[in-house]
C-alpha positions as CSV (number, residue, x, y, z in Angstrom):
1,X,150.9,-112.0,-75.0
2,X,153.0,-110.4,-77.8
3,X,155.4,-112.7,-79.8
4,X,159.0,-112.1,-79.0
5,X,161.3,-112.0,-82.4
6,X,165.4,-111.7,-82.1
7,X,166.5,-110.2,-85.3
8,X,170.2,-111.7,-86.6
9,X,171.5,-108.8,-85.8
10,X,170.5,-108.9,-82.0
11,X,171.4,-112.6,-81.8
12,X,174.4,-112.1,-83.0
13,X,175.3,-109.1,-80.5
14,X,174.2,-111.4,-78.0
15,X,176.5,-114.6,-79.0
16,X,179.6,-111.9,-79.2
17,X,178.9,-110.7,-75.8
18,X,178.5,-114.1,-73.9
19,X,181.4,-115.1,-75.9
20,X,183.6,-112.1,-74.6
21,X,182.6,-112.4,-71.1
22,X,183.4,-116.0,-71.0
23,X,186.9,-115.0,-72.2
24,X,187.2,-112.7,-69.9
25,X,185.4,-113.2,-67.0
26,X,184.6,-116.5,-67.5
27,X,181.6,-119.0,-68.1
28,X,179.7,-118.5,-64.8
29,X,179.8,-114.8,-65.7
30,X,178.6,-115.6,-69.3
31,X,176.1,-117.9,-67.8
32,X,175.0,-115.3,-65.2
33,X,174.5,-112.9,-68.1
34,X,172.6,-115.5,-70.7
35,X,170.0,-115.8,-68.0
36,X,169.5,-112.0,-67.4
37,X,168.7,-111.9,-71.1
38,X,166.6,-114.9,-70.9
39,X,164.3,-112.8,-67.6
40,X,164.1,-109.8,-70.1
41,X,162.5,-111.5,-72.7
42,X,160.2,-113.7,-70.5
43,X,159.2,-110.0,-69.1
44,X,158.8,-108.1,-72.4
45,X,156.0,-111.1,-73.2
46,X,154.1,-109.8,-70.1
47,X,155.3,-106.3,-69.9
48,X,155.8,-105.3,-73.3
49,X,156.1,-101.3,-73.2
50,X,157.4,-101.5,-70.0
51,X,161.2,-100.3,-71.2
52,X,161.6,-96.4,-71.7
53,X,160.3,-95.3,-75.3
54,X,163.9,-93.5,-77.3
55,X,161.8,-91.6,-79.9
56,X,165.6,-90.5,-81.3
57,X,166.0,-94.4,-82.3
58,X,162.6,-94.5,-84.2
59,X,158.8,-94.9,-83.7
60,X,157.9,-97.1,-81.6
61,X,161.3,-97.6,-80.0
62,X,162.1,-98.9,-76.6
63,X,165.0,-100.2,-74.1
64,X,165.6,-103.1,-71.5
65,X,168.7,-102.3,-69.5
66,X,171.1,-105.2,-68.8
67,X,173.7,-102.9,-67.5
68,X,176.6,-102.2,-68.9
69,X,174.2,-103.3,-71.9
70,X,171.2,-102.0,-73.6
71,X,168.7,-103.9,-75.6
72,X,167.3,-102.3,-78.1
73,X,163.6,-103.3,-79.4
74,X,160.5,-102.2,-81.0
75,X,157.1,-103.2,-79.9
76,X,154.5,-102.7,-82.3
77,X,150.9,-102.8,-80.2
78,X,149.0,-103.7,-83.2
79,X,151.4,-106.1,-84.7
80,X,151.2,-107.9,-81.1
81,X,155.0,-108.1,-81.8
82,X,158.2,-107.0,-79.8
83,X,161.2,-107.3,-82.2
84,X,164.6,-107.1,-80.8
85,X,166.9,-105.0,-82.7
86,X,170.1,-105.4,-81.1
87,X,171.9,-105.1,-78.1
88,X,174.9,-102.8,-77.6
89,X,177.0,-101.5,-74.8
90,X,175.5,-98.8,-73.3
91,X,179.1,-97.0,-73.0
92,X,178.3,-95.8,-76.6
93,X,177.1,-93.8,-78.7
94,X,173.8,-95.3,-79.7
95,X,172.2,-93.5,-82.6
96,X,169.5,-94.5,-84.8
97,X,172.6,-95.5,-88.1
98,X,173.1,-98.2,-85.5
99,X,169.5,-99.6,-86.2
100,X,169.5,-98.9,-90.5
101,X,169.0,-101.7,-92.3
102,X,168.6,-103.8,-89.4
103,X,165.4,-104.2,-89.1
């Protein structure tokens, strides 16, 4: 079972999002979202490589959909690690500047 790691800059994306949809949709909303993140991570420890591989973002780079949202991560096989980059709103443009010097 790989090791899951959040990077800052993932858990930070995270905090701002729950914090904006409690604002504005409210906390049961926020909560409703804090455990869809909580299920992905649980299923990247079993599944790791199930998310679809965006080559554009980097080597080894994969996605878990949360719509609107899209976590980004990498999972490195031989490392036994899937490190979550960020997470970003899947409304734009992700390129792989978004991931540089995030890592």
């Amino acid at each position: 079972m790989p090791l899951i790691v959040v990077t800052e800059s993932a858990a930070a994306d995270q905090a701002d999002i729950l914090e904006d949809l409690n604002f504005k949709s409210g906390k049961r909303t926020a909560l409703k979202y804090r455990g869809f993140f909580s299920r992905l991570y649980d299923r990247l420890e079993t599944h790791p490589a199930s998310g679809p591989r965006r080559p554009a973002l980097g080597a080894d780079i994969r996605i878990g959909i949360i719509s609107p949202y899209i976590v980004i991560y990498r999972y490195s096989p031989n490392e036994g690690v899937v490190t979550v980059l960020r997470i970003v709103d899947g409304r734009r443009d992700v390129t792989d500047k978004l991931l540089a010097g995030r890592r």
